[in-house]
MARPADREN-248404 format. One record per residue: residue in one letter; x, z, y of N, C-alpha, C in turn. Coordinates in nm, 2 decimals. Example, Ala and Ser with C-alpha at 12.3 -4.5 7.8 and 13.67 -1.06 7.14 Angstrom:
+-------+--------+--------+--------+--------+--------+--------+--------+--------+--------+
| lumpa |     nu |     nw |     nv |    cau |    caw |    cav |     cu |     cw |     cv |
+-------+--------+--------+--------+--------+--------+--------+--------+--------+--------+
|     a |   1.32 |   0.78 |  -0.57 |   1.23 |   0.78 |  -0.45 |   1.32 |   0.78 |  -0.33 |
|     s |   1.28 |   0.71 |  -0.22 |   1.37 |   0.71 |  -0.11 |   1.29 |   0.79 |   0.00 |
+-------+--------+--------+--------+--------+--------+--------+--------+--------+--------+
***
This chain:
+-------+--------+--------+--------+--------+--------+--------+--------+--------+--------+
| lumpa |     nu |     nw |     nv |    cau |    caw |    cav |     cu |     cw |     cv |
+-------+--------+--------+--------+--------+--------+--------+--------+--------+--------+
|     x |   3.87 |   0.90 |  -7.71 |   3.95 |   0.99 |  -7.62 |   3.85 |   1.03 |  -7.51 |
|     x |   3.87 |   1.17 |  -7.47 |   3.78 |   1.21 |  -7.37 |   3.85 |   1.19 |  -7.23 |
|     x |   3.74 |   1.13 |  -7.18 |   3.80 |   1.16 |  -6.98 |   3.68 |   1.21 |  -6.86 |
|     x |   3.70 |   1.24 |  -6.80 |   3.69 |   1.34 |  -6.72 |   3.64 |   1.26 |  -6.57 |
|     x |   3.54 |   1.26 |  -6.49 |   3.47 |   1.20 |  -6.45 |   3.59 |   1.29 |  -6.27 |
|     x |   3.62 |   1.20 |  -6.16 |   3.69 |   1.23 |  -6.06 |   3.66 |   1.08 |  -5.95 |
|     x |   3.74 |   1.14 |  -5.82 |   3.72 |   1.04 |  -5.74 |   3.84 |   0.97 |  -5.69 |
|     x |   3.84 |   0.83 |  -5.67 |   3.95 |   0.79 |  -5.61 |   3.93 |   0.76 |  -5.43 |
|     x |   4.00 |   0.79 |  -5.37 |   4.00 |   0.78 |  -5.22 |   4.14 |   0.69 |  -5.15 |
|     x |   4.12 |   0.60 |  -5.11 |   4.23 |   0.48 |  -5.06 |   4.19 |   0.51 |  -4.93 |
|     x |   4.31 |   0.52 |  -4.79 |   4.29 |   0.53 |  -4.70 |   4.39 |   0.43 |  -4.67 |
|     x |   4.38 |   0.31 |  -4.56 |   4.46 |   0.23 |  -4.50 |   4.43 |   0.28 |  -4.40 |
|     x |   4.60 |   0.27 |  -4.34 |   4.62 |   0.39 |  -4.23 |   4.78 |   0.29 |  -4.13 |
|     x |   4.78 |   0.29 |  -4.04 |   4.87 |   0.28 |  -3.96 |   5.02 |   0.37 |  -3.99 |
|     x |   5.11 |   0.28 |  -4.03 |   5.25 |   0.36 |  -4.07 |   5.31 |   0.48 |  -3.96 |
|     x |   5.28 |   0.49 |  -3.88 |   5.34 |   0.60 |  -3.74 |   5.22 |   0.71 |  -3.73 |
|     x |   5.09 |   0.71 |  -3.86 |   5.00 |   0.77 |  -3.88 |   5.02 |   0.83 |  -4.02 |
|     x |   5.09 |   0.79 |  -4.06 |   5.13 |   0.85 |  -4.24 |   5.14 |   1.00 |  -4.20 |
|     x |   5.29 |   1.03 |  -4.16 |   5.28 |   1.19 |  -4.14 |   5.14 |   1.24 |  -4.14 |
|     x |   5.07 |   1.28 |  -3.99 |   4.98 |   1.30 |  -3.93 |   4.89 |   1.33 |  -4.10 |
|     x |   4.86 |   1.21 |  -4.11 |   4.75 |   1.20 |  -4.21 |   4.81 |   1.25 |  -4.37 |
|     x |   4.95 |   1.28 |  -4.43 |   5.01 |   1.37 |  -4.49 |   4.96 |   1.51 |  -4.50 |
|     x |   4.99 |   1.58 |  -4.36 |   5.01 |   1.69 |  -4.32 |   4.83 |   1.73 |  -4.32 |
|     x |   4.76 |   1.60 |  -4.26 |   4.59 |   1.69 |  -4.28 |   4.56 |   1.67 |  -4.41 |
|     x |   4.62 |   1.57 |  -4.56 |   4.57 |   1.59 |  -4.68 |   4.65 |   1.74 |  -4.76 |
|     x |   4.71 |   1.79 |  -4.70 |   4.78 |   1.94 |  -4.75 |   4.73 |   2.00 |  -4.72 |
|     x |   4.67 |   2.07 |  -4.56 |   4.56 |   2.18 |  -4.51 |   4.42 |   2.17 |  -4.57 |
|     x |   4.38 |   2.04 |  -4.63 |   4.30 |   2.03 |  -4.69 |   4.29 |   2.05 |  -4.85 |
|     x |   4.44 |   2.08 |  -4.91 |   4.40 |   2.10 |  -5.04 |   4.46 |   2.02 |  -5.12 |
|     x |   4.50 |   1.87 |  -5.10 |   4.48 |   1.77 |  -5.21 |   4.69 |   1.79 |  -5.19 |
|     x |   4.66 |   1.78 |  -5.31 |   4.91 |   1.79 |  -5.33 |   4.96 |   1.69 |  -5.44 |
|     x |   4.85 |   1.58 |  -5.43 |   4.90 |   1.44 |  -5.51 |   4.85 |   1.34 |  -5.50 |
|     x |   4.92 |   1.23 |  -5.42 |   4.90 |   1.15 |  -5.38 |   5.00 |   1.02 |  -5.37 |
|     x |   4.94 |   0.88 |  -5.36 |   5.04 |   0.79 |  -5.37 |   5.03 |   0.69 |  -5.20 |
|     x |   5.21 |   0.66 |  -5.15 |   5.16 |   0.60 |  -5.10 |   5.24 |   0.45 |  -5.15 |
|     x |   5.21 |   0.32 |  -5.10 |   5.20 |   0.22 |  -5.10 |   5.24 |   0.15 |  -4.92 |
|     x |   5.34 |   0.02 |  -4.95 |   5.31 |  -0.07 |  -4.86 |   5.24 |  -0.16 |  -4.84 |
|     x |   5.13 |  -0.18 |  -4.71 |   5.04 |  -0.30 |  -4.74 |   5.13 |  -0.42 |  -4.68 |
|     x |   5.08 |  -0.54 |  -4.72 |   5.18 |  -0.67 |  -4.68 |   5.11 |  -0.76 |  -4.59 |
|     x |   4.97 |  -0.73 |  -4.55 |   4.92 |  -0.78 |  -4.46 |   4.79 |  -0.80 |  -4.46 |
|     x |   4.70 |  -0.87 |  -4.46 |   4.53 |  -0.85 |  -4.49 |   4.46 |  -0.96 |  -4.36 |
|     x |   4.31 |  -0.94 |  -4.38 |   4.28 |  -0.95 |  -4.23 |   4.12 |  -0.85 |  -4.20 |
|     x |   4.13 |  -0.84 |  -4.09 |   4.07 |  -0.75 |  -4.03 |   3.98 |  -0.80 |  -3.91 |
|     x |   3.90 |  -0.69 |  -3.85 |   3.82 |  -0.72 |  -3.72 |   3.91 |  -0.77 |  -3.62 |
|     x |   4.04 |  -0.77 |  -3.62 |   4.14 |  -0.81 |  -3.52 |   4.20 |  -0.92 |  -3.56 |
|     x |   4.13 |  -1.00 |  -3.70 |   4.20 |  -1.10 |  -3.72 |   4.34 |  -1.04 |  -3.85 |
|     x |   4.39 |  -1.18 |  -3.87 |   4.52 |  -1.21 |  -4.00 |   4.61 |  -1.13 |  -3.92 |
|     x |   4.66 |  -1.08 |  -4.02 |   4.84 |  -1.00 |  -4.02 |   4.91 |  -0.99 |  -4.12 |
|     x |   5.02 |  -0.98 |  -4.10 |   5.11 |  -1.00 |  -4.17 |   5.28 |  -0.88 |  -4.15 |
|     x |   5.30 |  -0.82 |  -4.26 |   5.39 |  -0.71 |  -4.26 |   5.50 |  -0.82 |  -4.18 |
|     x |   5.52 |  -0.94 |  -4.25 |   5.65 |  -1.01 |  -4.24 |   5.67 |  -1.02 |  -4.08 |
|     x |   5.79 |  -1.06 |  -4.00 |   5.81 |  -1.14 |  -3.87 |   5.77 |  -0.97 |  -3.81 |
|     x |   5.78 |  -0.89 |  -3.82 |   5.74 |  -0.75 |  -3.74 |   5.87 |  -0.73 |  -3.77 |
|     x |   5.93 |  -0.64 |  -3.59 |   6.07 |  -0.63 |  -3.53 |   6.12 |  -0.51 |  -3.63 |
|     x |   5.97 |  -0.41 |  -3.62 |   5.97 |  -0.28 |  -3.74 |   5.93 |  -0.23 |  -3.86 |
|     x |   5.94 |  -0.20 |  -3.94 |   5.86 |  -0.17 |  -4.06 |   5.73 |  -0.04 |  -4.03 |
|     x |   5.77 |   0.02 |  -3.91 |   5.73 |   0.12 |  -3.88 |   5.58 |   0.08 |  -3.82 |
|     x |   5.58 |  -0.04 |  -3.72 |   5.48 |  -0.14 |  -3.71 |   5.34 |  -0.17 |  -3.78 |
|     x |   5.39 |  -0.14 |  -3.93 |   5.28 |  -0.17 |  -4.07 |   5.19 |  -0.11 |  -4.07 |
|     x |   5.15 |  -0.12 |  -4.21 |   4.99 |  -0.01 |  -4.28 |   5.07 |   0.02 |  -4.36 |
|     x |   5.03 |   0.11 |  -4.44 |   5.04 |   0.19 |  -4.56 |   4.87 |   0.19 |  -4.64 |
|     x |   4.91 |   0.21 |  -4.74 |   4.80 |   0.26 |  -4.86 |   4.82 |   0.38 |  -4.86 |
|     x |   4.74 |   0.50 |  -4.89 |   4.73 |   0.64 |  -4.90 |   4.63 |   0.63 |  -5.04 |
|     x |   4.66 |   0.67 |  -5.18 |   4.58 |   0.66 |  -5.28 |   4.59 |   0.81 |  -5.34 |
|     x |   4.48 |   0.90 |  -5.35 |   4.42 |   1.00 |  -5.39 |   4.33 |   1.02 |  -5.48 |
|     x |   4.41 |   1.10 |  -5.61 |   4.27 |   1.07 |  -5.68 |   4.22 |   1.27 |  -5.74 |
|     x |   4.10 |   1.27 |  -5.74 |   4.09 |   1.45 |  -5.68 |   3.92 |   1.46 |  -5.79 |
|     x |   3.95 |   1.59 |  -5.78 |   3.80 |   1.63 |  -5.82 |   3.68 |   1.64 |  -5.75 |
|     x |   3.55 |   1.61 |  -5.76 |   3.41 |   1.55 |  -5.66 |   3.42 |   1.68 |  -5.59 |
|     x |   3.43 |   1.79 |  -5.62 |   3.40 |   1.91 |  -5.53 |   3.54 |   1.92 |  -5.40 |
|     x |   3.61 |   1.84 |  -5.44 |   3.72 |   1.85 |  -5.34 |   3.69 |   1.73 |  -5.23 |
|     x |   3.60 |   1.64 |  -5.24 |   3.62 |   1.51 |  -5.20 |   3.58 |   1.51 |  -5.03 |
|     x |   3.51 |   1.63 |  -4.99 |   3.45 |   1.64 |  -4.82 |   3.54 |   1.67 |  -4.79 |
|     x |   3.63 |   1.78 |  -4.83 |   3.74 |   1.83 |  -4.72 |   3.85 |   1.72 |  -4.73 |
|     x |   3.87 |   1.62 |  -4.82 |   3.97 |   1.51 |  -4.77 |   3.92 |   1.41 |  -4.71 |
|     x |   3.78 |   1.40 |  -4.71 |   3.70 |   1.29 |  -4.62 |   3.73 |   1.33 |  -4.46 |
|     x |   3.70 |   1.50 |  -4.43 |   3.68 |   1.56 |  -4.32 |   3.83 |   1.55 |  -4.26 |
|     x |   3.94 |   1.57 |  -4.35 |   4.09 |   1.58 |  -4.29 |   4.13 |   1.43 |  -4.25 |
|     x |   4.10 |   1.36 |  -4.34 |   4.11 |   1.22 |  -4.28 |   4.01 |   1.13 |  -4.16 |
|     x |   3.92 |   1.21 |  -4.17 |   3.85 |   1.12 |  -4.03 |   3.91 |   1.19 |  -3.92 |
|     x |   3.94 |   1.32 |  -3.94 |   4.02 |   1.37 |  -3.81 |   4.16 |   1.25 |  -3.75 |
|     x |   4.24 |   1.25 |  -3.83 |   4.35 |   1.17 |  -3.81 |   4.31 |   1.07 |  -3.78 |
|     x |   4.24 |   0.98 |  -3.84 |   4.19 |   0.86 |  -3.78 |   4.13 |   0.84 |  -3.64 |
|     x |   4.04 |   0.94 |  -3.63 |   4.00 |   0.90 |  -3.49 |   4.01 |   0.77 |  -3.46 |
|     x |   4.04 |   0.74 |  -3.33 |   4.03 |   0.62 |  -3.28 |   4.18 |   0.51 |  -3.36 |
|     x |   4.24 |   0.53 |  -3.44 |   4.29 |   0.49 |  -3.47 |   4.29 |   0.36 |  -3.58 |
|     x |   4.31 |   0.19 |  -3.60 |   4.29 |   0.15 |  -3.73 |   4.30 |   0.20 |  -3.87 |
|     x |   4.23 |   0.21 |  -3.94 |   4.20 |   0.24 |  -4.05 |   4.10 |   0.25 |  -4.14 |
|     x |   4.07 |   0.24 |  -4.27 |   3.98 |   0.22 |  -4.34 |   4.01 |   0.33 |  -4.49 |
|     x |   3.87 |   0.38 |  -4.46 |   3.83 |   0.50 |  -4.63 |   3.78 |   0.43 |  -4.71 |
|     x |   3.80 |   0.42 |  -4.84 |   3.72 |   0.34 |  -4.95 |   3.71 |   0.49 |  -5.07 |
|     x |   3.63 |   0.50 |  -5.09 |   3.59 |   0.60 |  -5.23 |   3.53 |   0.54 |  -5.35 |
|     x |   3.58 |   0.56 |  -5.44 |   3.53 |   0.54 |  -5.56 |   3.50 |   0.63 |  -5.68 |
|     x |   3.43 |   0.58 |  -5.76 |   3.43 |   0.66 |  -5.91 |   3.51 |   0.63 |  -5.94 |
|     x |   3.60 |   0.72 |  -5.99 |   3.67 |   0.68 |  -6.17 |   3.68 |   0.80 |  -6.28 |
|     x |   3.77 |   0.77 |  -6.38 |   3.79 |   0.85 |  -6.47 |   3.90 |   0.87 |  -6.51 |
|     x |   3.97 |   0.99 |  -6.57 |   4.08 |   1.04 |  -6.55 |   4.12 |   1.10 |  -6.71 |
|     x |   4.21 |   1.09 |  -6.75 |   4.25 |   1.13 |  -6.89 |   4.31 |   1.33 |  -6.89 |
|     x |   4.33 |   1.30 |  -6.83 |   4.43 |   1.48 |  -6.77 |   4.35 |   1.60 |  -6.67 |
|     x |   4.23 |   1.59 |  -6.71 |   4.20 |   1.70 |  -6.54 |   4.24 |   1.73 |  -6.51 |
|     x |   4.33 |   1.84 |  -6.57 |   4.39 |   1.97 |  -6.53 |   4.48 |   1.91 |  -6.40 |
|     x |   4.54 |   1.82 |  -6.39 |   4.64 |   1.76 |  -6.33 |   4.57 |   1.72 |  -6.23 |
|     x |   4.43 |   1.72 |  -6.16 |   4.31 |   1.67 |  -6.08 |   4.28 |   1.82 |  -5.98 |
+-------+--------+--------+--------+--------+--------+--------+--------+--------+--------+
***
């Protein structure tokens, strides 16, 4: 079976930052995307945890994007905008893809 060589892009992002960071992966081009609840992790700020938070709204989210290499600056460049000073983390990867057309 043939597949098709693409990128995957994970953005952990601040939940009250989802919109924001929605709205700049659409001016940018990308119109498929997953998101995900994170449950907690730890970070330069130390352990966290989704649980014992008053809100859900409080959390992270996963932002998972998977796109074609010629697309992959203008979703780097829409997302470091939103981020700004904001927590959050970009991870990029290779992968491979069964459908391009759908990329």
């Amino acid at each position: 079976m043939q597949t098709h060589q693409a990128k995957r892009v994970e953005i952990i992002i601040e939940q009250p930052m989802r919109g924001r960071l929605e709205e700049a992966l659409a001016a940018s081009g990308v119109t498929g995307y997953t998101v995900l609840p994170v449950l907690g992790g730890s970070g330069r700020s130390g352990q966290w945890s989704r649980e014992g938070q008053v809100s859900p709204a409080g959390g992270m989210v996963a932002v998972i994007c998977i796109l074609r290499t010629e697309r992959l600056e203008g979703l780097l460049e829409a997302a470091l905008a939103v981020l700004g000073r904001h927590i959050g983390v970009v991870c990029v990867t290779d992968c491979a893809v069964l459908r391009a057309e759908r990329f």
